[in-house]
N, C-alpha and C positions, 0 to 999 in steps of 0.2 A: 500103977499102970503097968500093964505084963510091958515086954521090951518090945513083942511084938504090933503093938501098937502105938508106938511112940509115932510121935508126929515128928518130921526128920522134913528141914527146908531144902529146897532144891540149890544146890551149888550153885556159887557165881561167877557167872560168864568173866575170863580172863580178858584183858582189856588187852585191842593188841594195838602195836603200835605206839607209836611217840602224840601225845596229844599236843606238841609244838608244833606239828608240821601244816595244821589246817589253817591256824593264822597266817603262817609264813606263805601257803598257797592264796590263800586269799588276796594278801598284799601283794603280790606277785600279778595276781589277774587284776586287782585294781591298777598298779603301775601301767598294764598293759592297757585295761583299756583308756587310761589316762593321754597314754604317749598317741593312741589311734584319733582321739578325739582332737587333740593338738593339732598332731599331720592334718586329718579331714578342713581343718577350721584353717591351715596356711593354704591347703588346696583351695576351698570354699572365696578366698581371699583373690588367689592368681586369677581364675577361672570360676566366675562367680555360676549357681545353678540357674538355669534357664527360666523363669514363670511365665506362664501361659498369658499373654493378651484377654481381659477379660474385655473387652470394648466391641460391641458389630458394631465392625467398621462397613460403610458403603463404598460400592463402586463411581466416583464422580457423576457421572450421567444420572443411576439412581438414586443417589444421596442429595443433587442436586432438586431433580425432580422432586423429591421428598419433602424439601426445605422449603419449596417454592409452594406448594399446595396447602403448607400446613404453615406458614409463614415464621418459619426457625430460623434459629444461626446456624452457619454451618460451623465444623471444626475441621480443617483440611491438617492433615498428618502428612505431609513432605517427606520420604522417608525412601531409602538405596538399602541394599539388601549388601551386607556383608561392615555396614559401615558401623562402627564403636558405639555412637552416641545415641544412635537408630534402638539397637539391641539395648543399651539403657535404658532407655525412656518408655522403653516398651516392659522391662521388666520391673524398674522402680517405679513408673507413674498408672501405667495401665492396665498392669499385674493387680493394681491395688482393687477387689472389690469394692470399697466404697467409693474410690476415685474414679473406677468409669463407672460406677451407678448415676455417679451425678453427670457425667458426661451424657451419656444417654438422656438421663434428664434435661437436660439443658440444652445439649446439640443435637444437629444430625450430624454423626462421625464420620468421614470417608477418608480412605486411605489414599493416599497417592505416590504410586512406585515407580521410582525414578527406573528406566534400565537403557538409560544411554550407555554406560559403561558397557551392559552385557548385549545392547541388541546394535548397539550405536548409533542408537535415535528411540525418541519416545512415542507410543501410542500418541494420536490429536489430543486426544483429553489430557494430557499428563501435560504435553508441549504447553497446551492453551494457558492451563494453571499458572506452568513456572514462570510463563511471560510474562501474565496478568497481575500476579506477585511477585514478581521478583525473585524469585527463589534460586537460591548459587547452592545454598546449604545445607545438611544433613543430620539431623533433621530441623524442619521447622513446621512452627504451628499459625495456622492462618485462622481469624475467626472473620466471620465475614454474614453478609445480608443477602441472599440475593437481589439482583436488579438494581443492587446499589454500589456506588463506588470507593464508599470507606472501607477500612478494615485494618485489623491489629495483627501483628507480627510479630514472632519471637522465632529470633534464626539460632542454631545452633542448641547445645545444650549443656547449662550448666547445675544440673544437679534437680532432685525432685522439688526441694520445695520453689526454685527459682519459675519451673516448669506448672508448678499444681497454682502457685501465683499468677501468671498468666494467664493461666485459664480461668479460673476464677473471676477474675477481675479486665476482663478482657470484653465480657459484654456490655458491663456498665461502662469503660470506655469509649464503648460504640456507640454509642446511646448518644453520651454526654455529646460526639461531636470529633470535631477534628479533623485533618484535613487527610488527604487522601495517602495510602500508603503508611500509616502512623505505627511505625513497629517498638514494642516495648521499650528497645535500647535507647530510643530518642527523647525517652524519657527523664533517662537515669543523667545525671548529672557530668560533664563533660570530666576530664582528669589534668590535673598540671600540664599546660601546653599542647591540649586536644580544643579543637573545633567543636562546636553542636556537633553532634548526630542527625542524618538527614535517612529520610526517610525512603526505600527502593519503589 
């Protein structure tokens, strides 16, 4: 073969650089996003993220109206604007799509906002309620009949499943009977050196 046609391969590209360095960056961005996801997750803890109320809720007058035509339970939601336990229940219980699907299904929802604190006295409808039940606290859940004078009560809050219990089992309560005013706690069993539980 003359030399002028020799078949001649093309040079090879010189490798630059340290090929240690891409691991060492790599690990470097994992450690980073490791230490961010930590932070986020001690944040996430202090100040937990907001979820959105999946529940229509009514306004007493029309959720009552509602209950009465269609012959439902109500579910009254007792609840003040800036209070802890309020903003829980509304992101662990109500946030939950399947948890107000069944609410809707079961009840008519209405909200009831406390704002003595902000206005120094409530709207008639708000007033009427917390008389009617007894309500001191924030939040609570009233299941109720209209035109009737039973109904079940859970004051306060202590945690979702405590909360999703109640509801649930709140209308077969009402059903079964009992006497006027019957709220959850009166249930639960008295503690060393406690009295029954009575009923608001």
């Amino acid at each position: 073969m003359p030399p002028s046609e020799a078949v001649t391969s093309p040079p090879r590209a010189a490798r630059s650089g340290p090929t240690r360095a891409t691991p060492v960056l790599l690990l470097a961005l994992a450690g980073a996003l490791l230490a961010a996801r930590v932070t986020l997750g001690i944040v996430e803890q202090v100040r937990p993220v907001e979820r959105a109320d999946r529940v229509e809720w009514r306004e007493p007058a029309a959720g009552e109206a509602e209950a009465r035509d269609g012959g439902r339970l109500l579910l009254y939601f007792f609840t003040r604007d800036g209070e802890p336990g309020c903003r829980q229940i509304s992101r662990e219980v109500f946030a939950d799509p399947r948890g107000a699907e069944r609410i809707q299904r079961q009840f008519v929802p209405v909200r009831v906002l406390d704002l003595a604190r902000e206005d120094g006295h409530n709207p008639p409808d708000v007033a009427r309620l917390e008389q009617e039940y007894g309500v001191t606290e924030f939040p609570t859940l009233v299941v109720a009949l209209p035109g009737h004078e039973r109904f079940e009560k859970h004051a306060g809050y202590e945690g979702a499943l405590a909360a999703t219990q109640f509801i649930s089992g709140a209308p077969v309560r009402l059903v079964m009977g009992g006497r006027r005013g019957r709220s959850m706690r009166d249930s639960l069993p008295a503690g060393p050196g406690e009295g029954a539980a009575t009923g608001r």
